[in-house]
N, C-alpha and C positions, 0 to 999 in steps of 0.2 A: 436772449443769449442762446439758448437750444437749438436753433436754427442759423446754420453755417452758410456764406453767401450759396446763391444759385437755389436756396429753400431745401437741402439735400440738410439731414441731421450728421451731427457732429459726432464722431466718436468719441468718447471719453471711457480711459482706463482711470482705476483707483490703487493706488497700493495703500497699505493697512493705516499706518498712521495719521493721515487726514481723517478718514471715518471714525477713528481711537477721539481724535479729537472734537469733534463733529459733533459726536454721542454724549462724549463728556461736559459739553454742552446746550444737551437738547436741541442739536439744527442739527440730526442727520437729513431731515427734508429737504433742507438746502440744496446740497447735489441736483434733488429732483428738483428743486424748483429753479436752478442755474439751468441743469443739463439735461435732463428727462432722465432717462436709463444711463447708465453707468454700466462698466463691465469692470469686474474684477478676475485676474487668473485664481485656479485652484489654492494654490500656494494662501495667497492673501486672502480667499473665503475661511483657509482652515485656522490660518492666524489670529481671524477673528471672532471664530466661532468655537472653537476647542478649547480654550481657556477657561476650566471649570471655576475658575473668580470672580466670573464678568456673565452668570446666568442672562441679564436684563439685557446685555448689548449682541450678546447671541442672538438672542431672539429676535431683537432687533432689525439683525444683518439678515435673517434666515426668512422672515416676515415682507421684507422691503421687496415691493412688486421692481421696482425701478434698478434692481441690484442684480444683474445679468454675471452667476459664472460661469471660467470660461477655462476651457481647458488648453495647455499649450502642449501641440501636436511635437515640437521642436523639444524636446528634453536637453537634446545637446548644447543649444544654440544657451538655453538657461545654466546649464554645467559650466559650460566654459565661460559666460559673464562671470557667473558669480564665485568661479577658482582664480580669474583672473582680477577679477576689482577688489574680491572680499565682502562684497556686499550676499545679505542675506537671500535668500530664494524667491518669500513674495519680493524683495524689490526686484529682482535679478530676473523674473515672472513677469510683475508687473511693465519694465522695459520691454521685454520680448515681444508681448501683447501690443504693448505700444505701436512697436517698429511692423508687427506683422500686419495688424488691421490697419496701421495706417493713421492712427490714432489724430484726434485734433488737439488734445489735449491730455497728459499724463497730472494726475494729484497725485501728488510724494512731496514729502517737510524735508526726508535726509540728507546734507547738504550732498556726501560723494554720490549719493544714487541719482541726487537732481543733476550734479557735474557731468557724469557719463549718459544721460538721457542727453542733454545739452549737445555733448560733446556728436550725439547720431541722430540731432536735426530733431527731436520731440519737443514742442512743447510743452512746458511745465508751469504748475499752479500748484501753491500748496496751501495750507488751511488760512493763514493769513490773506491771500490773492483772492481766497473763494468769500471772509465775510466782505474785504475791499470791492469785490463784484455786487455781493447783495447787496451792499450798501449801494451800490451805483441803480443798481436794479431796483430801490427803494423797499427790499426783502428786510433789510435792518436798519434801524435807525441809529445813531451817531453814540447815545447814548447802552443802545443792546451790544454794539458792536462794544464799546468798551468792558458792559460787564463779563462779555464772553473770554477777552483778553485776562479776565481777572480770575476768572472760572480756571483758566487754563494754566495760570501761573499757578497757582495756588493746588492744582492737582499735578504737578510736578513735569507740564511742558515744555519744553526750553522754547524761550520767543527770544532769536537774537533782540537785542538793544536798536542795532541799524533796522531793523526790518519793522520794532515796533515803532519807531521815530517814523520808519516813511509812512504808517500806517494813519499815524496821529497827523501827519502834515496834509494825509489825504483826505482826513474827513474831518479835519478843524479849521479850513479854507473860512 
C-alpha cells in the first residue's frame, strides 16, 4: 500500500482522531505499516501532545520516526475553512495540508470535516477504512480486527452502526 502507482510514495496527512484512536488500541504502527511516513499539521501535533491526561500517547506521537510535522505556511486559507465550516483548527489544518501537498490520502473519522475534504477532491480514510486495509494487507486478522472495534466502543468511540455493518460484511465473507 505505501507505494502509489508509477513507484512515487503516497502522501498521507493525519488529523488527530484516527491516531486518538490507533493508540487507544495499540496499532499506532499501522499507519506506518499502511503508509510509511505520515504528516500531520502543527495544529494536530499540538492536539495530541499537550494534553497533560494522555502522558503515554504524547510520547508516543513525539517518539514516532514515521510521524512528520508539518507546518501550514497559509494561516489564512486555515482561518477562513475553519470560520466558515466550524470545524476545529487541526481538522481545518489537517485539510489545508491535504490540498497543498497534494495529499493521496487524508485520515479524519469527523463526519462534516470528511464532507468538506470530499467536497475539494481529497481522499479520505478513517480509522475503520485503515483496520479494513490491514485486514486486506493481512496486518490484522478477522478476529484483532474485532477486538479493536470493542477496544473502541468501550473507551467511548462513536462507530456509526452503518459503517460497523459494512465492516463486519467485509471481513465475515
Amino acid at each position: 500500500m505505501g507505494e502509489a502507482e508509477g513507484g512515487s510514495c503516497m502522501i498521507v496527512v493525519a488529523d488527530t482522531t484516527p491516531l486518538i484512536s490507533l493508540m487507544k488500541i495499540g496499532r499506532l504502527n499501522l499507519v506506518h505499516q499502511l503508509f510509511g511516513e505520515i504528516q500531520i499539521p502543527n495544529a494536530v501535533f499540538e492536539e495530541l501532545v499537550y494534553n497533560t491526561k494522555f502522558p503515554e500517547e504524547s510520547r508516543q506521537i513525539r517518539e514516532s520516526s514515521f510521524i512528520k510535522k508539518v507546518s501550514i505556511k497559509n494561516t489564512k486559507a486555515v482561518e477562513l475553512l475553519r470560520r466558515s465550516s466550524g470545524l476545529d483548527v487541526g481538522e481545518s489544518e489537517a485539510i489545508i495540508l491535504s490540498d497543498m501537498v497534494n495529499a493521496s490520502v487524508l485520515l479524519m473519522d469527523e463526519v462534516k470535516g470528511r464532507q468538506i475534504a470530499k467536497q475539494m477532491g481529497i481522499q479520505i480514510m478513517g480509522t475503520i477504512g485503515m483496520l479494513l486495509a490491514a485486514y486486506k494487507e493481512q496486518l490484522l486478522s478477522k478476529e484483532e480486527i474485532l477486538d479493536c472495534i470493542e477496544i473502541l466502543k468501550t473507551t467511548g468511540r462513536h462507530i456509526s452502526s452503518k459503517l460497523y455493518e459494512q465492516l463486519l460484511e467485509k471481513i465475515c465473507d
